[in-house]
C-alpha positions in Angstrom: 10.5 66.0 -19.9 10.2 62.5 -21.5 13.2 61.3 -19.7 11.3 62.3 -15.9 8.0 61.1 -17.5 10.0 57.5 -17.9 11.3 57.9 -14.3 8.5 58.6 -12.9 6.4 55.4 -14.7 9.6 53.4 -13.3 9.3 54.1 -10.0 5.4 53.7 -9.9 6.3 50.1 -11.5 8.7 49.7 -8.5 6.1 50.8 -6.3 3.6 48.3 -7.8 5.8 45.3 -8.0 7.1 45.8 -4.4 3.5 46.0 -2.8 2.4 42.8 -4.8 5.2 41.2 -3.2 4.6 42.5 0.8 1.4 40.8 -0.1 2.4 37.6 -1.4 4.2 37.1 1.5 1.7 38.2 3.4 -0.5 35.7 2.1 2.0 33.0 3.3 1.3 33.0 7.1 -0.4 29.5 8.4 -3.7 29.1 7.7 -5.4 26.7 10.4 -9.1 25.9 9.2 -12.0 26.1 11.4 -13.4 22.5 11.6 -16.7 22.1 12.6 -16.9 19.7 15.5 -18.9 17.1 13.6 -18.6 13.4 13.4 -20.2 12.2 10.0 -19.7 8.4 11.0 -20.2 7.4 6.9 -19.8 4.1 6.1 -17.1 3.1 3.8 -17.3 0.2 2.1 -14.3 -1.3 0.0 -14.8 -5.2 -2.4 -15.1 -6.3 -4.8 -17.9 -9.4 -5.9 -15.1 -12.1 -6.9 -17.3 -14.1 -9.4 -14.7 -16.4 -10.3 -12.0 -18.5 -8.8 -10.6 -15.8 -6.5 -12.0 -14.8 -3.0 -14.3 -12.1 -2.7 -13.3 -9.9 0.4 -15.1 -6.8 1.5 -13.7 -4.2 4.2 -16.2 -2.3 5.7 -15.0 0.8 7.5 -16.4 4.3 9.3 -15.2 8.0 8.6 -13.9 9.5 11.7 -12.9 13.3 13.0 -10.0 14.8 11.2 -8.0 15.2 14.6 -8.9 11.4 15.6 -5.7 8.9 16.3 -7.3 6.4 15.2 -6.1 4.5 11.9 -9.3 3.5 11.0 -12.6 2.4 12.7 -13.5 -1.2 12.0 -17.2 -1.6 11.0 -17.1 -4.8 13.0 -20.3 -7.3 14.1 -22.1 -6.5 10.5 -24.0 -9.2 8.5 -22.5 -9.3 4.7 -24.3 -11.2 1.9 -23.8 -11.0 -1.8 -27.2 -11.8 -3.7 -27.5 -12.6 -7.0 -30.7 -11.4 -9.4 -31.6 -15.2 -10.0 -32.2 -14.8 -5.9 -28.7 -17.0 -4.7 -27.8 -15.5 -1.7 -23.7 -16.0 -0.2 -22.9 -15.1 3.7 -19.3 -13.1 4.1 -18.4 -13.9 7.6 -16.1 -11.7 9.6 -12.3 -12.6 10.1 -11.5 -13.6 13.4 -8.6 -12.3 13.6 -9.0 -9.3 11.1 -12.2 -6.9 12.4 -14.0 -5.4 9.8 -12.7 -7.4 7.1 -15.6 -9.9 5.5 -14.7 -12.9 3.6 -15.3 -16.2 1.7 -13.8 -18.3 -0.6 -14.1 -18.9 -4.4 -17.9 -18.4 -4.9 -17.4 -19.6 -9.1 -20.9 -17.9 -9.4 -22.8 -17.6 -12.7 -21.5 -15.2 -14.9 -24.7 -14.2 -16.6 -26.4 -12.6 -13.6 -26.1 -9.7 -11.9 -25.1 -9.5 -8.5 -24.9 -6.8 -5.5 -24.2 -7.0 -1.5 -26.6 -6.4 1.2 -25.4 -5.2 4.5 -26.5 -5.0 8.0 -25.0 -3.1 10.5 -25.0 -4.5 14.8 -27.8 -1.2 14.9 -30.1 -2.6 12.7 -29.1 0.0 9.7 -29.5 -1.8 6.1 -27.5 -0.9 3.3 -27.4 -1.8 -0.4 -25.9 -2.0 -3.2 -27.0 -1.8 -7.3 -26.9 -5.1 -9.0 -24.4 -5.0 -11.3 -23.1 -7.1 -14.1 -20.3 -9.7 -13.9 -17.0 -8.6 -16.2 -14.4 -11.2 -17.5 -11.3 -10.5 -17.1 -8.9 -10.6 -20.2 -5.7 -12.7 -20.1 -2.9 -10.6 -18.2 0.8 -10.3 -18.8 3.5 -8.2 -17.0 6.8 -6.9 -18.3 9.2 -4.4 -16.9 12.2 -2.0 -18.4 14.7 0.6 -16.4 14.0 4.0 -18.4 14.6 7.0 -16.1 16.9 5.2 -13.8 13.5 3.4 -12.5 13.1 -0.3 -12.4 9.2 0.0 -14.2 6.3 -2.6 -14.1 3.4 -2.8 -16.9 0.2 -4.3 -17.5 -0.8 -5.6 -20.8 -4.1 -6.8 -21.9 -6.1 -7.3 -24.9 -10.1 -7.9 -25.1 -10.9 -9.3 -29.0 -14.2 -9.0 -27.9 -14.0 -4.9 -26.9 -16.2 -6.0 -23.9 -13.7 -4.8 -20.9 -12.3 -1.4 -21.7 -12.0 -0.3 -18.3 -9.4 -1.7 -15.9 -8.5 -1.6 -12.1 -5.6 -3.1 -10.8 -4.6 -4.0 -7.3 -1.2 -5.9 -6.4 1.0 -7.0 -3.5 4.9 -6.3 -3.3 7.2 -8.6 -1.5 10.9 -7.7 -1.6 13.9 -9.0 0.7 16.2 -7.0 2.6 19.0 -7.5 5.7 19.6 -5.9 9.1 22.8 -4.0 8.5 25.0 -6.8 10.6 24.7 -10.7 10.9 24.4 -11.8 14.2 26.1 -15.2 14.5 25.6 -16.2 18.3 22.7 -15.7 21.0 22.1 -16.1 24.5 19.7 -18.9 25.4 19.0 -20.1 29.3 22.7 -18.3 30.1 24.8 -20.0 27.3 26.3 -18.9 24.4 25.3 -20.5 21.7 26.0 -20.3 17.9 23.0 -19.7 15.7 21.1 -22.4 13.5 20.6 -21.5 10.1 17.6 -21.1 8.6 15.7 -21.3 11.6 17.8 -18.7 13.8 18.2 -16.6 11.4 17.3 -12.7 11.9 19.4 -11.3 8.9 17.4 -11.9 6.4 13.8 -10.8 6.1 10.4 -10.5 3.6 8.3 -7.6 4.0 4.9 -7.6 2.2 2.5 -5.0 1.7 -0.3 -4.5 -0.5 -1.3 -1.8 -3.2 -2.1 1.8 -1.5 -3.3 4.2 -4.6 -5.6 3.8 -7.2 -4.5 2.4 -10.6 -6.7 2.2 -13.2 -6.6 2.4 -17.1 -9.1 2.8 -20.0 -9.6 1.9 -23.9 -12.8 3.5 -24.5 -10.8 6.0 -27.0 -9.1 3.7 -28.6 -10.6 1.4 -31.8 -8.8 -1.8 -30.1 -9.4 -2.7 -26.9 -5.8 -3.7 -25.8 -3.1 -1.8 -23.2 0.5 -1.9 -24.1 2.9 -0.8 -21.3 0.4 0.6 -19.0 2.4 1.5 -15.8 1.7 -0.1 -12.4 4.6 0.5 -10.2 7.8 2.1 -11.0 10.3 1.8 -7.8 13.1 4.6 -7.4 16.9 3.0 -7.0 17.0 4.4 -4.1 14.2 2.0 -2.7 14.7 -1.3 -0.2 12.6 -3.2 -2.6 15.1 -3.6 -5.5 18.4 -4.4 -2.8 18.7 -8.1 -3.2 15.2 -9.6 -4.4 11.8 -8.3 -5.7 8.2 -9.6 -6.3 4.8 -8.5 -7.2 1.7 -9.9 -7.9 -0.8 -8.0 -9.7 -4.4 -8.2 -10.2 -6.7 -7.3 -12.6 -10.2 -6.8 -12.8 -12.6 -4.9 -15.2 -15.3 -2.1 -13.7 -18.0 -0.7 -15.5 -18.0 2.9 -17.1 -19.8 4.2 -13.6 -17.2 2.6 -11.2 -14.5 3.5 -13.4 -15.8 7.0 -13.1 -16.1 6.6 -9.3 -12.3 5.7 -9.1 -11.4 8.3 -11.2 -13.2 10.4 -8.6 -11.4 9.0 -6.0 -7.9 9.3 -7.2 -8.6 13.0 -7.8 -9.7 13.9 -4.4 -7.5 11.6 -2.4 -4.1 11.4 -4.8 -3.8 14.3 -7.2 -5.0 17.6 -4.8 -2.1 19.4 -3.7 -2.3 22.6 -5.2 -4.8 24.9 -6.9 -3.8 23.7 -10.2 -4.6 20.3 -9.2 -8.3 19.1 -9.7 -10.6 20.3 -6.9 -12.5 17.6 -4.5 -15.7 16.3 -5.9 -18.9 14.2 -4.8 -18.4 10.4 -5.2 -21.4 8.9 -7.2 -21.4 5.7 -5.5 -23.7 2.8 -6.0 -24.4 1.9 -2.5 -27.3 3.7 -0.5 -29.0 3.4 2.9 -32.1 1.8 2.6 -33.4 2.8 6.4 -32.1 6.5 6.0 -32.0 7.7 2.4 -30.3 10.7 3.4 -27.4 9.0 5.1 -23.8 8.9 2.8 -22.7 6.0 2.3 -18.8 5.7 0.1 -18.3 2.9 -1.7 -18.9 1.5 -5.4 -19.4 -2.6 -6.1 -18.0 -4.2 -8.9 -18.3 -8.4 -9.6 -16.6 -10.1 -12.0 -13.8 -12.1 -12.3 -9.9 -11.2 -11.9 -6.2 -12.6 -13.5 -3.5 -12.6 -11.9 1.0 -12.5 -12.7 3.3 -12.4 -10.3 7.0 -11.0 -11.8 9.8 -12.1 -9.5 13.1 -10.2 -10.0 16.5 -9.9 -8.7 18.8 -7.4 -8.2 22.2 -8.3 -8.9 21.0 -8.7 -12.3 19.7 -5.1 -12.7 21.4 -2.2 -14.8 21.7 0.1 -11.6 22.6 -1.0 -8.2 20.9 -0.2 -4.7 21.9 3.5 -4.0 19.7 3.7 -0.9 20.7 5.2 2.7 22.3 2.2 4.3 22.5 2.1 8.5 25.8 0.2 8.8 28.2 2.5 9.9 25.8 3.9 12.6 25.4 0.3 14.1 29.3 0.3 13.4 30.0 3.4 16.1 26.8 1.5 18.5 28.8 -1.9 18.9 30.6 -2.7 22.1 33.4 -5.1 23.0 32.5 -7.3 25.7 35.7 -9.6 27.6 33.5 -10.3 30.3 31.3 -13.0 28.8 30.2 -14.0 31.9 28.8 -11.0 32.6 26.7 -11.0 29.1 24.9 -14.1 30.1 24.4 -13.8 33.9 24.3 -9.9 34.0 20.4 -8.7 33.7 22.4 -5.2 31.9 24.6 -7.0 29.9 22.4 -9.1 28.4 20.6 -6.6 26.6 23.3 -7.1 24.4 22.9 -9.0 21.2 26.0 -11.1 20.8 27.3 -10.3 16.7 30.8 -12.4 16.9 34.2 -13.0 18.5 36.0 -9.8 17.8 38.9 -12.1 16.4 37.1 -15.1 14.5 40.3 -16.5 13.4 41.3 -16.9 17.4 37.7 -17.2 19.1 37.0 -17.1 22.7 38.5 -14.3 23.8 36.3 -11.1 23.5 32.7 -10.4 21.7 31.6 -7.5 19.4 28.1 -6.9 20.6 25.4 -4.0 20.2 22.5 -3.2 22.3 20.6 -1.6 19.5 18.7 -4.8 18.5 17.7 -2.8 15.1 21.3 -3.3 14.0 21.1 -7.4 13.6 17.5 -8.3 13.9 15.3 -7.5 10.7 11.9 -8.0 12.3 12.2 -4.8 14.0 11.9 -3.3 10.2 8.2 -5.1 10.1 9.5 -7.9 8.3 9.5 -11.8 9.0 11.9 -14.1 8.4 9.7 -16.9 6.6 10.8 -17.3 2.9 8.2 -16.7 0.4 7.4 -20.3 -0.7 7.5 -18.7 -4.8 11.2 -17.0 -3.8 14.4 -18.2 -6.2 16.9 -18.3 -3.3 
């Protein structure tokens, strides 16, 4: 009896297990939200009051539907002023060339005051920001190891005074890289010509971009103000940036306890949700408000202060690991065409598509060229890079 009494508990665990699993799986089918057809049209508003020596740039920007194709929509035609408490008042014109993106130069502003930005949008709609205090940036220094296989960036700072304690950083990477062949000739007015080096060249290129995520660091738990080997960027060998030459410049500024709180925020609902272990999305307490509609939302918190800089210029060949990233050569190997008729390439409106690469025999030129019409293959600018040198580069 004890032996069916066990068979029959076994089977109702089977049972039990087995429907948990149909639904599981059940639970697995695509889930497509209902989105209500709303366009909040908030104001975002991203800057920082530069204080110091640096410029103080502020990008204003609107929310837009999820299903939009738009990047991002430009708050463009608005009049930007930073105010002080003493009652200074500094115009941010608009860019030109860059819409919604306000600007001026070193302001070297009074560090004792307080300061916030006013804004006012082409429709007359005022917004404001808290005054808020001016925070000194500590001395910065950067150093860098390879742990993990990774080449690894850190901050370090020290405050003897223990006024800073919370930290935001920003920074730009530049790194070189090279079109997977050299083209040595081009066509110019029906000629053949060899290219002129530097100012031919389309090997070798520089992209730049800036800082995307949030990276910020506190010592409010610590008896020392100080951060020791606080990571910034930490770059996979499998990346384009460590291939021949890397660079970075990094910025640091200090926020208050509320706008470290309000990046904290931010990191947390636009970095770390991904699951429902992950923290949940949560109201931004911002410092900016509308002052002709209280109840409109404004996103965006203003910090002033001043920031310091280090820029940390590395090369490759000297690193413990070398570049083990996907590399495009053989395809623009099996995409490159010999060409006898050279007449053809330079007259010939389908033949000269073609990007000449070099005689096929070098040793005996003159006779036929090796030639690709996938431009990818031998001009790097087609990557988004450009082919002016970095005036701080080693090379």
């Amino acid at each position: 009896m004890k032996d069916l009494k066990h068979i029959k508990n076994a089977r109702i665990a089977v049972a039990v297990v087995f429907t948990i699993c149909v639904l599981l799986y059940a639970c697995k089918e695509k889930y497509v939200p209902q989105i209500k057809d709303v366009n909040p049209n908030y104001l975002v508003v991203d800057g920082f009051i530069n204080t110091g020596a640096d410029s103080t740039i502020f990008r204003l920007s609107r929310t837009f539907k999820l299903e939009s194709k738009a990047l991002m929509a430009a708050e463009r035609a608005a009049i930007v002023t930073v105010e002080s408490d003493a009652g200074g008042s500094y115009l941010l014109p608009e860019l030109p060339a860059k819409p919604g993106l306000y600007a001026v130069p070193a302001l070297n502003l009074d560090q004792t005051k307080k300061y916030r930005v006013r804004i006012r949008t082409k429709d007359n709609r005022e917004y404001l920001s808290d005054f808020v205090e001016s925070k000194t940036s500590p001395p910065l220094d950067l150093t860098y190891d390879f742990r993990h296989g990774n080449l690894n960036i850190y901050s370090n700072t020290q405050d003897a005074t223990g006024k800073s304690r919370y930290y935001n950083y920003t920074y730009t990477e530049t790194w070189q890289y090279r079109a997977p062949q050299r083209s040595l000739y081009k066509v110019e007015n029906h000629k053949l010509l060899e290219r002129r080096y530097p100012e031919d060249d389309i090997f070798d290129c520089y992209h730049e971009t800036k800082s995307t995520k949030i990276t910020i660091a506190n010592t409010s738990t610590l008896t020392e103000d100080r951060l020791a080997d606080n990571l910034i960027i930490d770059i996979l060998p499998t990346s384009e940036k460590v291939r021949i030459e890397y660079s970075a410049l990094v910025k640091q500024s200090v926020l208050t306890k509320a706008g470290f709180e309000f990046y904290e925020t931010l990191g947390k609902n636009t970095e770390r949700v991904g699951s429902i272990f992950d923290s949940q999305p949560s109201l931004l307490p911002g410092n900016i408000r509308c002052t002709t509609n209280a109840a409109e939302v404004v996103i965006g918190f203003v910090s002033a202060g001043t920031t310091t800089e280090k820029r940390i210029l590395l090369i490759a060949n000297q690193f413990p690991f070398e570049f083990i990233g996907p590399f495009a050569g053989a395809y623009c190997l099996e995409h490159q065409d010999s060409i006898a008729n050279i007449g053809a390439l330079l007259l010939d409106p389908v033949q000269s598509e073609y990007i000449p690469i070099d005689w096929l025999h070098p040793e005996a030129p003159g006779d036929t060229l090796l030639a690709t019409k996938f431009h990818e293959c031998v001009d790097c600018r087609l990557q988004g890079g450009t082919t002016k040198m970095p005036s701080y580069w080693i090379r």
